[in-house]
Backbone as CSV, one residue per row, in Angstrom:
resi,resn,N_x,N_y,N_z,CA_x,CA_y,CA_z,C_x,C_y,C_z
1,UNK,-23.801,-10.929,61.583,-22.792,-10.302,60.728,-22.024,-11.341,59.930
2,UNK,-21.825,-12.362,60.829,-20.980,-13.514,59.500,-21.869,-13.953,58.507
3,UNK,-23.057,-14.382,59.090,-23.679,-14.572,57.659,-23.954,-13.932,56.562
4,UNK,-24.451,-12.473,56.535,-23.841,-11.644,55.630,-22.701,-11.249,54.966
5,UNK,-21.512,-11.537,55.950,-19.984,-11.113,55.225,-20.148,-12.128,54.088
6,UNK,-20.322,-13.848,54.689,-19.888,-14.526,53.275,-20.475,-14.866,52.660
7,UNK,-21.697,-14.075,52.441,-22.047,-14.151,50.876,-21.529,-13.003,49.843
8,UNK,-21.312,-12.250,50.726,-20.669,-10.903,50.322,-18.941,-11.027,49.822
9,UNK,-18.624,-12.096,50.402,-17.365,-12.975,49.770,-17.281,-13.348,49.252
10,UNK,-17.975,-14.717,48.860,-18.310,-15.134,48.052,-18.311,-14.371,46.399
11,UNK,-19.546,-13.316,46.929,-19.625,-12.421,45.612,-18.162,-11.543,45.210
12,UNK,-17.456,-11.277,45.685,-16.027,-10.845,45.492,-15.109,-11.791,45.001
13,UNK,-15.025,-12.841,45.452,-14.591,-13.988,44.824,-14.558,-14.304,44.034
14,UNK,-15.977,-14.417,43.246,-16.278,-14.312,42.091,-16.251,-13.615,40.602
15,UNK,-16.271,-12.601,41.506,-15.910,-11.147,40.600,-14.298,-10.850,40.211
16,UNK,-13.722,-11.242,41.088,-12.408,-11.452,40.733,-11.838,-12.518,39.832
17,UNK,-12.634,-13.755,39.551,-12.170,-15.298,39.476,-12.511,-14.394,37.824
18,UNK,-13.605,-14.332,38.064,-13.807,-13.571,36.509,-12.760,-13.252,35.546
19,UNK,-12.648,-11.510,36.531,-11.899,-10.321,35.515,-10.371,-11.435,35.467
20,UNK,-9.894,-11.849,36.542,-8.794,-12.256,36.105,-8.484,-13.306,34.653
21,UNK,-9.649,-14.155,34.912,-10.014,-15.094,33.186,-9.876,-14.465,32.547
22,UNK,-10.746,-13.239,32.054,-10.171,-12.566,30.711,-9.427,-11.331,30.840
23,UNK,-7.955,-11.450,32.259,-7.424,-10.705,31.751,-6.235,-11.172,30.346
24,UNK,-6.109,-10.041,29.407,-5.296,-10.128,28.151,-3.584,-10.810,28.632
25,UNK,-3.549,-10.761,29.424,-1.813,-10.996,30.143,-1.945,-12.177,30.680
26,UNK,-3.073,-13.137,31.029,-3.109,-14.564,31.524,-3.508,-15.299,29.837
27,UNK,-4.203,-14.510,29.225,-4.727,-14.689,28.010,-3.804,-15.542,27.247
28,UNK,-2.745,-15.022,26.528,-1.936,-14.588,25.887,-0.786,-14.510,25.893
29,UNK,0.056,-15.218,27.101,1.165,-15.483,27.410,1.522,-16.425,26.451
30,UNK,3.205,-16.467,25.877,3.976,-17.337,25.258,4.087,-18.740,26.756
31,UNK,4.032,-19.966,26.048,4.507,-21.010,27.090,5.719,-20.476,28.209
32,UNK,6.011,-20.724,29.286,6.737,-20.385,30.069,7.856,-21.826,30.219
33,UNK,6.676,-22.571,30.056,7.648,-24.100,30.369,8.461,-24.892,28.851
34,UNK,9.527,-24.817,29.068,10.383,-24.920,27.486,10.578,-25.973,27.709
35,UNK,10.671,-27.186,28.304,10.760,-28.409,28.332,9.538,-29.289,27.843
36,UNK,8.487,-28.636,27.161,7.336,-29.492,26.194,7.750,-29.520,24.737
37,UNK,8.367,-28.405,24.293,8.862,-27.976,23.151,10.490,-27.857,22.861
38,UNK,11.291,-27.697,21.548,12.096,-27.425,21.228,12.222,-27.152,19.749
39,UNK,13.278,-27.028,19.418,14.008,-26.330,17.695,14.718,-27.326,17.176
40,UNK,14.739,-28.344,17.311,15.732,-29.430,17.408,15.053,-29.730,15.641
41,UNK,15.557,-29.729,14.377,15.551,-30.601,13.017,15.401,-32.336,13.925
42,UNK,13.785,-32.625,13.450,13.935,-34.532,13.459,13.438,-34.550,15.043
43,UNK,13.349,-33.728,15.741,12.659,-33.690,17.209,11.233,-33.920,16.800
44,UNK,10.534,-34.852,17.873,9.189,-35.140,18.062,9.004,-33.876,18.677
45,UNK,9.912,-32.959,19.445,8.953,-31.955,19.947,9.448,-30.846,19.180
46,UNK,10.044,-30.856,17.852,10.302,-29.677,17.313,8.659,-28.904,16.753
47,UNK,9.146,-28.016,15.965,8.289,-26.791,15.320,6.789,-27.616,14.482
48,UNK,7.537,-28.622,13.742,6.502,-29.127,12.769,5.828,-30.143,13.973
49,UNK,5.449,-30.242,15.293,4.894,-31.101,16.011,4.775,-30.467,17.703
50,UNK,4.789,-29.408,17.054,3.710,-28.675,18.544,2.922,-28.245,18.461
51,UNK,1.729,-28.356,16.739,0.662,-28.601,17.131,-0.459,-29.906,17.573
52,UNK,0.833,-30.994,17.794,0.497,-32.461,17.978,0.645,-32.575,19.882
53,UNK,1.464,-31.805,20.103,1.815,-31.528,21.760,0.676,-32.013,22.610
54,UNK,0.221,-30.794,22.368,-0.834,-30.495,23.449,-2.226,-29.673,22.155
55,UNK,-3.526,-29.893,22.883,-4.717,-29.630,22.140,-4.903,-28.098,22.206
56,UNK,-4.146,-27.471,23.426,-4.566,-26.354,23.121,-3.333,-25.460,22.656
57,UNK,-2.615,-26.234,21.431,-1.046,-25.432,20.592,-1.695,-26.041,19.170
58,UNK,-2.871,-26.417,19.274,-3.630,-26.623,17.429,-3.184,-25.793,17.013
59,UNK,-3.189,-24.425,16.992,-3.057,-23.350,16.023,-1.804,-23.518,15.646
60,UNK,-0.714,-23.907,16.601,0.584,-24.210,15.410,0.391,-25.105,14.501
61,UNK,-0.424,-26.089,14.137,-0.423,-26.715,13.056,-1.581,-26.471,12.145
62,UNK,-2.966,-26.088,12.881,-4.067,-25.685,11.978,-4.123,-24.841,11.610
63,UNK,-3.784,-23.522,12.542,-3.948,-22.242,12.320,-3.377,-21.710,10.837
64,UNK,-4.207,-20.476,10.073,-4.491,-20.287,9.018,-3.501,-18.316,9.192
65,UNK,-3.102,-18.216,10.137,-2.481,-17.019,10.528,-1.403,-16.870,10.976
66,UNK,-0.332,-18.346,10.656,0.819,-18.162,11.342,2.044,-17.702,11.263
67,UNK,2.635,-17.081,12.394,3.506,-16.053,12.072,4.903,-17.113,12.402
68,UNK,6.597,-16.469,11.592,7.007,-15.896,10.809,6.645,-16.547,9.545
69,UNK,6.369,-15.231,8.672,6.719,-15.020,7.575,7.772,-14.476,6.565
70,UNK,7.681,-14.358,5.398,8.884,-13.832,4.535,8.014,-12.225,3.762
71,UNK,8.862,-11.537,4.440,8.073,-10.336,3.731,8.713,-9.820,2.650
72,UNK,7.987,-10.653,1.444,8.627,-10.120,-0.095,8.006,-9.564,-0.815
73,UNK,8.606,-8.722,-1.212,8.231,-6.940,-1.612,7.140,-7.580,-2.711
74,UNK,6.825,-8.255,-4.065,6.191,-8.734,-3.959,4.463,-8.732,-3.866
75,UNK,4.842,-8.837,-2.591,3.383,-9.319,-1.690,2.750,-7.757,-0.876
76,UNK,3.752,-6.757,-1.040,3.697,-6.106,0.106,3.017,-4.849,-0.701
77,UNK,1.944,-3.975,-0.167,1.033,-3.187,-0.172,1.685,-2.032,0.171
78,UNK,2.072,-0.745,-0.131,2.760,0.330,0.012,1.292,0.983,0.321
79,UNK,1.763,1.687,1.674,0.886,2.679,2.706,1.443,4.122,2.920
80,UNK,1.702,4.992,2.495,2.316,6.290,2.339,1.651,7.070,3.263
81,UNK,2.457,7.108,4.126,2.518,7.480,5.654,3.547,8.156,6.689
82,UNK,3.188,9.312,7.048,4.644,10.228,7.802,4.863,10.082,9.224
83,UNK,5.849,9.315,9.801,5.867,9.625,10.953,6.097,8.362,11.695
84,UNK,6.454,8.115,12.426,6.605,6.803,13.342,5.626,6.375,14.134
85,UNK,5.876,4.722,14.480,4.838,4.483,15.080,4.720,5.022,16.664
86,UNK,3.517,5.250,17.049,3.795,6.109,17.908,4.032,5.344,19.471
87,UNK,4.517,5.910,20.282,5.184,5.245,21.534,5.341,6.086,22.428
88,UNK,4.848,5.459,23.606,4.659,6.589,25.109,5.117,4.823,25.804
89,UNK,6.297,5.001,25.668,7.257,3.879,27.506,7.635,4.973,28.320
90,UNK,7.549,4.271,29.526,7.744,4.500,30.702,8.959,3.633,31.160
91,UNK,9.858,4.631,32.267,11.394,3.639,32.496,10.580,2.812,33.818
92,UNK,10.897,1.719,34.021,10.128,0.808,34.552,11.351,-0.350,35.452
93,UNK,10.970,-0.919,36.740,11.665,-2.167,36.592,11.135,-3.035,36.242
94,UNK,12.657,-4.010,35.808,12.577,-4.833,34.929,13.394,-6.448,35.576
95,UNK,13.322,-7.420,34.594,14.046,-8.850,35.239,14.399,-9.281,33.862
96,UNK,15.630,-9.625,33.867,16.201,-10.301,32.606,16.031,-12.170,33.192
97,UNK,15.306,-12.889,32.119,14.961,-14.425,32.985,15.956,-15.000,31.669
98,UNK,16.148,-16.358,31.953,16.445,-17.157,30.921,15.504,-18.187,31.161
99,UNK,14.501,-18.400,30.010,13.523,-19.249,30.111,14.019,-20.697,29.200
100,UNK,15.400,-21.087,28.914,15.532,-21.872,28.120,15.630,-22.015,27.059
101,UNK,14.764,-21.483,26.522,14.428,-21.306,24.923,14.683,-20.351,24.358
102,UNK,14.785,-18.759,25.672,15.369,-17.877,24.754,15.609,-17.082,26.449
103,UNK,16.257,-15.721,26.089,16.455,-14.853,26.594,15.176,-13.624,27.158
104,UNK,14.566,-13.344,27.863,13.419,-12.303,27.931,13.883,-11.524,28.748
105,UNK,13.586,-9.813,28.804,13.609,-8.867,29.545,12.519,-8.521,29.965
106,UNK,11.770,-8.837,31.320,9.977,-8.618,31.485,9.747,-6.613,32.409
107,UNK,9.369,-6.448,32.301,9.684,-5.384,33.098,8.175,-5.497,33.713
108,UNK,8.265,-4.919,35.327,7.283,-5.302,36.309,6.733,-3.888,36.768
109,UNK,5.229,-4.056,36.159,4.570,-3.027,36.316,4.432,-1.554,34.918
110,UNK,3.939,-0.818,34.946,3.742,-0.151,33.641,4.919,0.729,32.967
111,UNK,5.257,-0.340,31.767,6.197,0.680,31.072,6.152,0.838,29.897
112,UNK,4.814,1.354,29.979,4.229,2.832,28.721,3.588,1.719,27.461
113,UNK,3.174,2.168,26.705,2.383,1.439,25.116,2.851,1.877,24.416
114,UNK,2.592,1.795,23.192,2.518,1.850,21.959,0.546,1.719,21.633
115,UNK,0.144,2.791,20.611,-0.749,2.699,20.177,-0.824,2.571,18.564
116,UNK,-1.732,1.485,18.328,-2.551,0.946,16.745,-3.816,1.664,16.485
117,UNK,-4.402,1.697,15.554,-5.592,2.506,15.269,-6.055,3.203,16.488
118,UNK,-5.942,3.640,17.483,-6.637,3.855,18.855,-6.322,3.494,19.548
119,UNK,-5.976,2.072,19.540,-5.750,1.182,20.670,-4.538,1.624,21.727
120,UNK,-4.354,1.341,22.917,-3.193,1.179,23.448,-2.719,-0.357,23.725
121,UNK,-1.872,-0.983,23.598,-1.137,-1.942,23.958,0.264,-1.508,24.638
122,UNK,0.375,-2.205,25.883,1.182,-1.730,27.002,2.219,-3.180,26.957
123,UNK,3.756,-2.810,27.322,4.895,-3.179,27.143,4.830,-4.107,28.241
124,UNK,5.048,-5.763,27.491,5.163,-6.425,28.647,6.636,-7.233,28.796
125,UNK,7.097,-7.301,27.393,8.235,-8.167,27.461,9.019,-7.963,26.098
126,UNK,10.344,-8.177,26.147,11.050,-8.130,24.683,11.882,-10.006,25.028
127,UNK,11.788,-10.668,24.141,12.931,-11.692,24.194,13.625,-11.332,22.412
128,UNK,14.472,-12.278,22.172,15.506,-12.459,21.422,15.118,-13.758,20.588
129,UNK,15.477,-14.007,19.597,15.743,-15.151,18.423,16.884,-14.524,17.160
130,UNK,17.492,-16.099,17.573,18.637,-16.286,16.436,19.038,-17.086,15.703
131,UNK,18.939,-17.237,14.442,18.901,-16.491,13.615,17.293,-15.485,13.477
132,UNK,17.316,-14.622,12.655,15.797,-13.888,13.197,15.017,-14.731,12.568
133,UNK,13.014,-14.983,12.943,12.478,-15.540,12.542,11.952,-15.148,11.252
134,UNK,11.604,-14.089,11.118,11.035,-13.106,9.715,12.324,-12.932,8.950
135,UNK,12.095,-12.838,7.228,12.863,-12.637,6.620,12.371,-11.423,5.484
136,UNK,12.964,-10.838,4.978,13.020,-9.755,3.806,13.390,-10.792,2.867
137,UNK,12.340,-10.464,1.772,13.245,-11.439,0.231,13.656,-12.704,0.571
138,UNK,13.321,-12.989,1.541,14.207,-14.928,1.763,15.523,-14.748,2.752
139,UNK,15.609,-13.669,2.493,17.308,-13.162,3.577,16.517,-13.163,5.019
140,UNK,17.076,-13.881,5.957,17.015,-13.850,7.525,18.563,-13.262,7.902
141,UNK,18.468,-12.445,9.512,19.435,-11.733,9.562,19.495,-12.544,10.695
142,UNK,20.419,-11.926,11.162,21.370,-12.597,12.820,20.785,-12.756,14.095
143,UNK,19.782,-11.679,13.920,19.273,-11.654,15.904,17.473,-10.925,14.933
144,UNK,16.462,-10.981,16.058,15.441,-10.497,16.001,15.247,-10.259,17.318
145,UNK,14.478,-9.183,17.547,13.975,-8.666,18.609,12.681,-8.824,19.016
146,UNK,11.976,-9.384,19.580,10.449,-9.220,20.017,10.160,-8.321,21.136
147,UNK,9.287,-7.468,20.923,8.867,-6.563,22.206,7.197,-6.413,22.123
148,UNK,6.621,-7.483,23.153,5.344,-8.068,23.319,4.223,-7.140,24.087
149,UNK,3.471,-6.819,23.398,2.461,-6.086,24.261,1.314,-6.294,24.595
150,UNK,-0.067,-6.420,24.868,-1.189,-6.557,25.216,-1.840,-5.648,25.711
151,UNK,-3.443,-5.629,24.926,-4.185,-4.268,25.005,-5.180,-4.657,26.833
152,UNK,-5.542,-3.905,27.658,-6.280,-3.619,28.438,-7.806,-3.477,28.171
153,UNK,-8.350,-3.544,27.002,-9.714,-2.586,26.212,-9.706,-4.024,25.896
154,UNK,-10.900,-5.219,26.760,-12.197,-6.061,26.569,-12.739,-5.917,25.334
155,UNK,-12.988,-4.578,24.965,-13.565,-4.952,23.244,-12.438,-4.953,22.059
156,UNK,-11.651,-5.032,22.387,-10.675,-5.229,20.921,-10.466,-6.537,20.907
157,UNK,-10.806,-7.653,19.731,-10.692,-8.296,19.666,-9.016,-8.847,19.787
158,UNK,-8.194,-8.107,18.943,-6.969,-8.614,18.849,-5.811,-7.945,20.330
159,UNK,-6.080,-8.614,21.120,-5.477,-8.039,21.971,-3.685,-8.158,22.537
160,UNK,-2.702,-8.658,21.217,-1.089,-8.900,21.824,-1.184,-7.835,20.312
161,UNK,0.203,-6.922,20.725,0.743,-6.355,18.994,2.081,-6.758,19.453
162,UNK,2.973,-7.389,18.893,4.649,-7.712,19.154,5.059,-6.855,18.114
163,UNK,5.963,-5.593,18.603,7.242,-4.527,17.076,8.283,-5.542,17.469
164,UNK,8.788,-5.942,15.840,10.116,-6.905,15.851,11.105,-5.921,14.959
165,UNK,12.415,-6.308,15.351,13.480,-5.281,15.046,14.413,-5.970,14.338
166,UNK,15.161,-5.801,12.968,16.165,-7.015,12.838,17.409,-6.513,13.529
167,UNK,18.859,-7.452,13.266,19.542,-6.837,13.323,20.939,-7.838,12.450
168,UNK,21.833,-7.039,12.160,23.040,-8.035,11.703,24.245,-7.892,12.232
169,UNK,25.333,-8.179,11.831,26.405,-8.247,12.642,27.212,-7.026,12.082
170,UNK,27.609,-6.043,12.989,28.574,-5.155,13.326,28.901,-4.472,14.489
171,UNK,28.418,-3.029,14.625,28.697,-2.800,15.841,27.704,-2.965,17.089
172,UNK,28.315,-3.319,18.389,27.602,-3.600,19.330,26.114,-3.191,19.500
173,UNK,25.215,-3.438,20.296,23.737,-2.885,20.269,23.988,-2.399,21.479
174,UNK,23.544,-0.612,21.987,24.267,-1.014,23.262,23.248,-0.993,24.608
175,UNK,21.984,-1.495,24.187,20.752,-1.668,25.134,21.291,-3.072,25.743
176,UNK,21.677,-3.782,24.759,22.148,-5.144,24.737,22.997,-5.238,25.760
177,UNK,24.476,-4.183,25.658,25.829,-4.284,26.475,25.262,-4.257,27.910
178,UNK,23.941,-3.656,27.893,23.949,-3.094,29.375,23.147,-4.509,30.240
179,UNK,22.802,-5.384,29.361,22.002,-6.830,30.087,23.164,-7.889,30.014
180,UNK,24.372,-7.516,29.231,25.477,-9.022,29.268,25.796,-9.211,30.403
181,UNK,25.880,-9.173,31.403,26.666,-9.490,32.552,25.885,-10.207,33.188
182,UNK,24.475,-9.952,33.064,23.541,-10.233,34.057,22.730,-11.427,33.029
183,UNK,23.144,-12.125,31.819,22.842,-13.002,30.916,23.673,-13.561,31.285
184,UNK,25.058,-13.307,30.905,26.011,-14.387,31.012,26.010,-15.125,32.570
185,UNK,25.452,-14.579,33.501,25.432,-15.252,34.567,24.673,-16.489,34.935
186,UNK,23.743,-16.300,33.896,22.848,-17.254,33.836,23.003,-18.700,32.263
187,UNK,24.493,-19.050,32.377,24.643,-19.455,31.414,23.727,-20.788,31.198
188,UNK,23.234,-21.248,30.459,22.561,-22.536,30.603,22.237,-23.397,31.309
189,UNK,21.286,-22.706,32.106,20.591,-22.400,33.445,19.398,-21.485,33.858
190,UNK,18.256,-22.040,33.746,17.019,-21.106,34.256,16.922,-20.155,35.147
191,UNK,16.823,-18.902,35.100,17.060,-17.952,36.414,16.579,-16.717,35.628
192,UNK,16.858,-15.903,36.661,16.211,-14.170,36.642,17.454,-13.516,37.439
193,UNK,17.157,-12.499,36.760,18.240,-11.446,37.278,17.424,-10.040,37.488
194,UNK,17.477,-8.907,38.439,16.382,-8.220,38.747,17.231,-7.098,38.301
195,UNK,17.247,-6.069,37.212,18.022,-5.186,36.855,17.757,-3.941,37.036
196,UNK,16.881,-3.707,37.847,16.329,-2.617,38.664,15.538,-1.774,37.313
197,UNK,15.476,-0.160,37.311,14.949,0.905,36.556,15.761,0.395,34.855
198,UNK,14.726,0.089,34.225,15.371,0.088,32.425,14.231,0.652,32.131
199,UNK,14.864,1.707,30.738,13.713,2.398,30.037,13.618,1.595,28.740
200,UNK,12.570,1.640,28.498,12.465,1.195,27.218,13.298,1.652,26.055
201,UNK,12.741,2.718,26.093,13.179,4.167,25.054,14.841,3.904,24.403
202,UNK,15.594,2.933,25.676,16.749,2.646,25.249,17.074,1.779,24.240
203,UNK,15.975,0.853,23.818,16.179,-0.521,22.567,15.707,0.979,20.904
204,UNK,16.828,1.162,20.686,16.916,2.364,19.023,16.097,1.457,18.138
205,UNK,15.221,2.185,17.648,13.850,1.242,16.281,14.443,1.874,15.060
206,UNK,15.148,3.295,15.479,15.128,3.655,14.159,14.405,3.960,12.595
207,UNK,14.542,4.618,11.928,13.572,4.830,10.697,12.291,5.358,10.756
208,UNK,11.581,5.574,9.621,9.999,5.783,9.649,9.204,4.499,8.432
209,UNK,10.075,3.725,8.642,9.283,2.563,7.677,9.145,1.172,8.656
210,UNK,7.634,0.743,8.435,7.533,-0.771,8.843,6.323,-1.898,8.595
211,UNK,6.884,-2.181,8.649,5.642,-3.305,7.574,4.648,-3.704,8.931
212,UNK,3.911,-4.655,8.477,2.042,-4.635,9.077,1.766,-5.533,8.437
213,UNK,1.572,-6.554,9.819,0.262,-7.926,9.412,-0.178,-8.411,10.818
214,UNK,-1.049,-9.538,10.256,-1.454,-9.718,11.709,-1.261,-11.384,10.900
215,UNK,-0.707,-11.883,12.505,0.249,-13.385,12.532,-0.692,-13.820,13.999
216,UNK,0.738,-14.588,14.356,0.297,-15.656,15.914,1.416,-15.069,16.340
217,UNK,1.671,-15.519,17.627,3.129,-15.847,18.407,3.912,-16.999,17.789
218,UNK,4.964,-16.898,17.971,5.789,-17.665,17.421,6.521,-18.666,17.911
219,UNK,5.949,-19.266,19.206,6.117,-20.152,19.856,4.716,-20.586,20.472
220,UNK,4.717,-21.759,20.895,3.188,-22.388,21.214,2.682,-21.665,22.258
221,UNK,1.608,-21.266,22.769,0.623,-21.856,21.879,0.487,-21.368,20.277
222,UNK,0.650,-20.564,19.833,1.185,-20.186,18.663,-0.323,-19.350,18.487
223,UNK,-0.789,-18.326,19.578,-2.012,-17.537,19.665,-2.003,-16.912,18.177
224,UNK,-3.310,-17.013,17.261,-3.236,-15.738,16.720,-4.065,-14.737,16.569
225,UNK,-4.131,-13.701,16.198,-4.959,-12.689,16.400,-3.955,-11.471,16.613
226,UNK,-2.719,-11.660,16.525,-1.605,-10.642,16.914,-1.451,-9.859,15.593
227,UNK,-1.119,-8.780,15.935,-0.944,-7.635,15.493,0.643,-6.957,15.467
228,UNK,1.635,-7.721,13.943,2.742,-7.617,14.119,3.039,-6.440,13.267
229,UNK,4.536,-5.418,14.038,4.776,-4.253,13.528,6.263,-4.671,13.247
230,UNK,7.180,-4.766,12.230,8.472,-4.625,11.822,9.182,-3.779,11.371
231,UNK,9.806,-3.041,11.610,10.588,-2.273,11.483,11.730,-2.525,9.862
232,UNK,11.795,-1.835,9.131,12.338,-2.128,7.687,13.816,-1.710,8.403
233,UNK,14.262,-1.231,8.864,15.922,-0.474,9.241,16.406,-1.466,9.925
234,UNK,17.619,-2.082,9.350,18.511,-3.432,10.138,19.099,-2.687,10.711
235,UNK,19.326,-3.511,12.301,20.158,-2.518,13.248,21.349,-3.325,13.256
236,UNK,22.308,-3.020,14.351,23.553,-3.667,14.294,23.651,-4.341,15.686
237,UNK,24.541,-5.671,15.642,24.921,-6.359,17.025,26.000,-6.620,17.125
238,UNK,26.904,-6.859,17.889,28.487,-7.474,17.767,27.946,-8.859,17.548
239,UNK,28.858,-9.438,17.016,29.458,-11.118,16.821,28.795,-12.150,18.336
240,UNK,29.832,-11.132,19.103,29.826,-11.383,20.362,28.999,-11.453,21.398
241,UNK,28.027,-10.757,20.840,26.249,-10.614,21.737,25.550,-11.879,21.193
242,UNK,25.683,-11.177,19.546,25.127,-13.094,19.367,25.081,-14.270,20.154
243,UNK,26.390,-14.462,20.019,27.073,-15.938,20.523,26.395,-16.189,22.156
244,UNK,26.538,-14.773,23.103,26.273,-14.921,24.575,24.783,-15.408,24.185
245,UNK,23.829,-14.494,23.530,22.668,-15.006,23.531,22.337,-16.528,22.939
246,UNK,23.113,-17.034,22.229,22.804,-18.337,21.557,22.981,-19.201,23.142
247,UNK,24.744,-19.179,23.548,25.067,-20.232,24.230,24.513,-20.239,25.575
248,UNK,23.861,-19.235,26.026,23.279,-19.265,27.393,22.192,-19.781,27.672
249,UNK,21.428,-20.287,26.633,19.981,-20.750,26.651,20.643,-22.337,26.287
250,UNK,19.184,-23.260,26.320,19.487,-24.651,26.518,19.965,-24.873,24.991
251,UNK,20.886,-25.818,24.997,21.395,-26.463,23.790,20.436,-26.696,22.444
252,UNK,18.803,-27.194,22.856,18.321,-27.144,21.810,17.975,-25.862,21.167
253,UNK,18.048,-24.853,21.563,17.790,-23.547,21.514,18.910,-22.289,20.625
254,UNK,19.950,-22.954,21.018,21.129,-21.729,20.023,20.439,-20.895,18.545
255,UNK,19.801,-22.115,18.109,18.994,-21.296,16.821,17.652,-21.425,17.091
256,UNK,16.670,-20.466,18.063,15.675,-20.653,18.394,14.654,-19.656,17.436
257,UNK,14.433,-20.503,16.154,13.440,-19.683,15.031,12.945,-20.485,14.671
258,UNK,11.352,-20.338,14.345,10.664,-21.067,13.651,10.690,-21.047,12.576
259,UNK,10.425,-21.973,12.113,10.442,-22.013,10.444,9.083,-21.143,9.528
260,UNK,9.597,-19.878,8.734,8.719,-19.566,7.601,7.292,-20.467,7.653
261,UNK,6.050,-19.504,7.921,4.495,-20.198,8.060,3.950,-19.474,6.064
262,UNK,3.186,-20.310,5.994,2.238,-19.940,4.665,2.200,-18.510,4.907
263,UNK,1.591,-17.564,4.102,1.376,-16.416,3.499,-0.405,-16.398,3.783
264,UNK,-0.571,-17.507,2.830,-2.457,-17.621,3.259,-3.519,-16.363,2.621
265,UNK,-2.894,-15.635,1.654,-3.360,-14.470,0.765,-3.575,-13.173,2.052
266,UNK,-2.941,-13.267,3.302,-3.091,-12.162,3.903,-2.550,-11.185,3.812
267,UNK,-2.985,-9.842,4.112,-1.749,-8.593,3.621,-0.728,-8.086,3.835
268,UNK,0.337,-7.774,3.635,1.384,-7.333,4.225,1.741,-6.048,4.020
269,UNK,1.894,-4.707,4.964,1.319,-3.303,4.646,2.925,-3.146,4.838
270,UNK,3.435,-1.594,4.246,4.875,-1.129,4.481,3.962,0.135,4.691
271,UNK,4.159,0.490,5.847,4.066,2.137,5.884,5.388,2.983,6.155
272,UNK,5.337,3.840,6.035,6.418,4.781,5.777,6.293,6.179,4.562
273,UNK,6.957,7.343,4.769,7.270,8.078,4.085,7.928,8.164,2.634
274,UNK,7.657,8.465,1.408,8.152,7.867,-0.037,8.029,6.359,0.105
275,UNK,7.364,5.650,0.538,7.261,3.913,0.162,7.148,3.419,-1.132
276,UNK,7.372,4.689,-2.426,7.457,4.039,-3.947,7.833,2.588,-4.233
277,UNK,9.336,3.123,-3.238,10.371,2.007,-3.702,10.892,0.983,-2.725
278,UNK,9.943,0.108,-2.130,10.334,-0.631,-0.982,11.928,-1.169,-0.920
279,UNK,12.618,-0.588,-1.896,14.343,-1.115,-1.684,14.725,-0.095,-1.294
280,UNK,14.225,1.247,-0.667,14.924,2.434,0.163,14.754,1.935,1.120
C-alpha cells in the first residue's frame, strides 16, 4: 500500500504545483514589497527606474501598454451605450492593510464580479492614489480609486480588469468614513486591520458613462494586458480623508501616482448613454 500511495502523491502534488502557477491571483498581483520601489522625483528607485529594478518590472520601461494615461476627449471614440457596467458583489470579509505605498482594502474570499464582454472578473482588492493617476484633459483630481479584479476562465487572455473612480474635494466619501479609524491606526506603519463583513456595493460609481482601454498596473511589475474601466462622474472626498490617506503610508508615498505613460495610438472608448458630447 505505501508504494502505491506515493506515486499517487506525487501525482497530486503535481497537479496542484501546476493549477496553482497559472492561477490569475498569483499571476498578477501588484508588488507587495514597497521597499524595492518608490515616488520619490530624482530617486534611483522612483517611476522612471523600475523598469531598471528588477528584470521581471521591464514592462515599466519597455512596455508599449502603459497605464496611467490622459484621457483627452480628443483621442476618445464615443460608444453609445445604455446602462451600466454590470456588477454582481457580494458583502464579503475584508482587511484594510497599509502596504506602504498605499492604502488597500483586500476582502477574503468571494465578493462578487463585474463582467466584460462575457467574462467574469471577481473583486479582489480596491487601494487608493493621490493625487489620482489618470487625468481628463490634463486635469488630475485629488484621490483615485482602484478596485482590482481577475478573471478565473484559463482562456481569456487578459485576465486583471481594475474600474477606477475619481474623486475631488468636498463632501466626505462615506465608504471611506467607515475604514478611518482602522487606517489611522496604522499610521506609518505596515499592518492590517480585519474589518469583518464590507459590501462592496457600498464604494457609489455613480453615472452611466465610462471610458475603456486596456493599460498595465500601475505599479511594478507594471503587468499589461489589463482591462481598465473609468468612470466619467467625479465623486467627492473631504480634505480630511485625503490628508489621513496621504500621511499614513510611508513618506515617500504621500503622492503615490505615476507619471502619465505614452498613448501608443491605442483606443480610448467612452461608453455611455447620449455620448455626442463627451463634456456632459
Amino acid at each position: 500500500m505505501k508504494n502505491q500511495s506515493k506515486p499517487i502523491f506525487i501525482a497530486s502534488f503535481l497537479v496542484c504545483a501546476i493549477l496553482f502557477s497559472y492561477s490569475p491571483s498569483t499571476r498578477s498581483q501588484e508588488v507587495e514589497n514597497e521597499r524595492e520601489f518608490d515616488y520619490l522625483e530624482g530617486s534611483d528607485k522612483g517611476p522612471r527606474h523600475w523598469g531598471d529594478i528588477r528584470k521581471d518590472w521591464a514592462a515599466c520601461k519597455n512596455g508599449g501598454m502603459q497605464s496611467p494615461i490622459d484621457l483627452l476627449n480628443q483621442r476618445v471614440k464615443l460608444i453609445p451605450k445604455s446602462g451600466q457596467l454590470k456588477r454582481n458583489y457580494k458583502s464579503c470579509n475584508a482587511t484594510v492593510k497599509n502596504r506602504g505605498h498605499d492604502i488597500s482594502l483586500q476582502w477574503v474570499g468571494d465578493a462578487g464580479s463585474i463582467q466584460i464582454n462575457g467574462t467574469d472578473y471577481f473583486l479582489q482588492q480596491g487601494h487608493w492614489h493621490s493625487p489620482s493617476e489618470h487625468s481628463i484633459n490634463g486635469r488630475r483630481f485629488d484621490l483615485e480609486l482602484h478596485m482590482v479584479h481577475v478573471t478565473k476562465d484559463l482562456s481569456v487572455k487578459n485576465k486583471i480588469a481594475v474600474v477606477g473612480l475619481f474623486y475631488k474635494i468636498g463632501q466626505p466619501d462615506a465608504f471611506i468614513s467607515k475604514l478611518m479609524r482602522n487606517i489611522m491606526s496604522m499610521s506609518d506603519k505596515k499592518g492590517e486591520r480585519r474589518m469583518g463583513v464590507i459590501d462592496p456595493t457600498g464604494i457609489k460609481m455613480g453615472g452611466k458613462k465610462y471610458y475603456r482601454y486596456m493599460g498595465s498596473l500601475t505599479v511594478p511589475p507594471c503587468t499589461e494586458g489589463v482591462s481598465w474601466t473609468i468612470y466619467k462622474k467625479i465623486r467627492t472626498v473631504s480634505r480630511e480623508q485625503v490628508k489621513i490617506l496621504r500621511e499614513v503610508v510611508h513618506d515617500y508615498a504621500e503622492r503615490n501616482s505615476r507619471p502619465i505613460q505614452p498613448l501608443n495610438r491605442r483606443e480610448i472608448h467612452l461608453y455611455g448613454p447620449n455620448t455626442r458630447n463627451t463634456n456632459d
